[in-house]
Structure formats: C-alpha cells, structure tokens
N, C-alpha and C positions, 0 to 999 in steps of 0.2 A: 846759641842756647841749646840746640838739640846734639851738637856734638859733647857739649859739656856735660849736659843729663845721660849720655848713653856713657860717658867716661865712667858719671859718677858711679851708672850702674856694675858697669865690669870692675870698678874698685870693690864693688862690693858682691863681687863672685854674682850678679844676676839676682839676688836678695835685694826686693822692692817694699816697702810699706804701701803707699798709693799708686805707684805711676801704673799703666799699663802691662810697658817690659821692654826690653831691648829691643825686640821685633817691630814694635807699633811706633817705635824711635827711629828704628834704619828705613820703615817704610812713611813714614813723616817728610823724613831726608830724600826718601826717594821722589815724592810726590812733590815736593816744592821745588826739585831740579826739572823736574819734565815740566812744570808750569813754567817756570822761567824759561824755558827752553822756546814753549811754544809763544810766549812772547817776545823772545827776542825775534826768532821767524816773522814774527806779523810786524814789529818794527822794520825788520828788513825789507818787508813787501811793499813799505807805504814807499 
C-alpha cells in the first residue's frame, strides 16, 4: 500500500492534498523493514 501511495505521489510531481509527502512514505518503508528484520532475528534465536 505504501509503495503505491509513494507511486501515486511522483505521478503527481510530489503535489499532495492530505498525505504527509514522499518523505514520511520512504521512512514508513523504512521502519517496517527494520521491524521485520528485528523479528525475523528473534525467530532465529528461539
């Protein structure tokens, strides 16, 4: 869903009505890989 809102932003030259903005989108993306990340590690652990 976030890569598609970030598409939809750059179709639209970075012009939002409500969302945030591209930024608070690539770091969304970023923060739910490093979560996942650090649970896949704690799976590993067990």
């Amino acid at each position: 869903m976030k890569l598609l809102r970030v598409k939809q932003i750059e179709d639209n030259n970075g012009t939002t009505l409500i969302s945030e903005g591209i930024d608070a989108n690539y770091y969304d993306i970023i923060n739910y890989s490093v979560f996942a990340l650090i649970k896949l590690d704690d799976i590993k652990q067990i």
